[in-house]
Structures are given as structure tokens and as C-alpha cells.
C-alpha positions in Angstrom: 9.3 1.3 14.6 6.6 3.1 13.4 3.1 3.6 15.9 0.4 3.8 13.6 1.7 2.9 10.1 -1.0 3.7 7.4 -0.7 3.1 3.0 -0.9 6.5 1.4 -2.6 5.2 -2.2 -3.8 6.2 -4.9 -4.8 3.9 -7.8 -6.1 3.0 -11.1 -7.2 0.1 -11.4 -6.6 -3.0 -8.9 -3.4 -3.4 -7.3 -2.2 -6.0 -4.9 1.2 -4.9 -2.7 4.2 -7.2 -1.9 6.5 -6.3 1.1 9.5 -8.8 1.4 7.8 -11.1 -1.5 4.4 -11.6 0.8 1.2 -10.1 -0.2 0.4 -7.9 2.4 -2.5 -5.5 0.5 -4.8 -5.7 -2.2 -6.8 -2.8 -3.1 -9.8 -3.3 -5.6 -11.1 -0.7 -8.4 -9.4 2.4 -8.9 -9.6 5.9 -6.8 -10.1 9.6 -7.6 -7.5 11.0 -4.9 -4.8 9.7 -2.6 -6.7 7.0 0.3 -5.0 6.8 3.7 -5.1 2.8 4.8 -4.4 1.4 8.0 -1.9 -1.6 7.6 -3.3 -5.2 8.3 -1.6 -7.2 10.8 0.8 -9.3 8.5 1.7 -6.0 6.7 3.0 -4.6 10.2 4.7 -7.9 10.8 6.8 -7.6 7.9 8.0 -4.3 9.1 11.1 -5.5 10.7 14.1 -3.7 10.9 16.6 -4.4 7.8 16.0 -4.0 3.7 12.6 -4.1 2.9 11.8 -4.7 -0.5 8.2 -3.4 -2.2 6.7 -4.2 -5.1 3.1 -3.2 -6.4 1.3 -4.9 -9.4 -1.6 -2.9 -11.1 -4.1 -4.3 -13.4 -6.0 -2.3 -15.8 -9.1 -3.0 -17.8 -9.6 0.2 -19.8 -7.8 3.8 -19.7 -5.0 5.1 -18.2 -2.9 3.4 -15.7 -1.2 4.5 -12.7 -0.1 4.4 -9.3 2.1 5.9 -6.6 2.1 4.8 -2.9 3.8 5.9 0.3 3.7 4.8 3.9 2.7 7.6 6.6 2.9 7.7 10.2 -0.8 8.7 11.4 -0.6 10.6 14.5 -3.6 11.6 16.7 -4.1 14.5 19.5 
């Protein structure tokens, strides 16, 4: 199981994130470079051992679209 599981993110424009069809994340506006997010409680629940299946919906207003997400393992000193 992962310690200190964190969303590695980056967006244009809203997005909300499903992890086994529940809405664990929703992250508003758009951003300029990759954001590191710690996961909220009923993200890390969710995070059971088996298949695990992600989706993402985006939005956009105007522009270009785009998105591409990971999931790190923060580790400290």
C-alpha cells in the first residue's frame, strides 16, 4: 500500500476524477505546470488492493484542452 499517495496533475480546464466509479477529486480552473496533491480520505479508501479503474472528465470553456495525471508516492527525509 502506498504511504503518502499524492495526484501528479496537470490540467486545462476543470476536471473531476473517478476511482472505482466514485468521485474522489475535483480540481477547478486550469494549471500552467504539473501540481502535486495530496489524496483526500475517500480517495485513499478506494485504494484497495485489486483492478482499479480511473476515469477523468475535463471541461473546457475556451482553448485547448488537455490533461494527463499520475499518482506519486511522496517521500520525506
Amino acid at each position: 500500500a502506498l504511504v503518502d499517495p499524492h495526484w501528479r496533475i496537470h490540467h486545462d480546464e476543470d476536471a473531476e476524477l473517478y476511482l472505482n466509479g466514485e468521485l474522489v477529486a475535483r480540481f477547478s480552473g486550469y494549471t500552467s505546470g504539473y501540481q502535486r496533491i495530496a489524496l483526500e480520505p475517500r480517495a485513499r479508501a478506494a485504494l484497495r488492493a485489486g483492478t482499479k479503474v480511473l476515469a477523468l472528465h475535463v471541461h473546457q470553456t475556451t482553448g485547448g484542452q488537455y490533461i494527463d495525471l499520475g499518482l506519486d508516492e511522496v517521500m520525506t527525509p
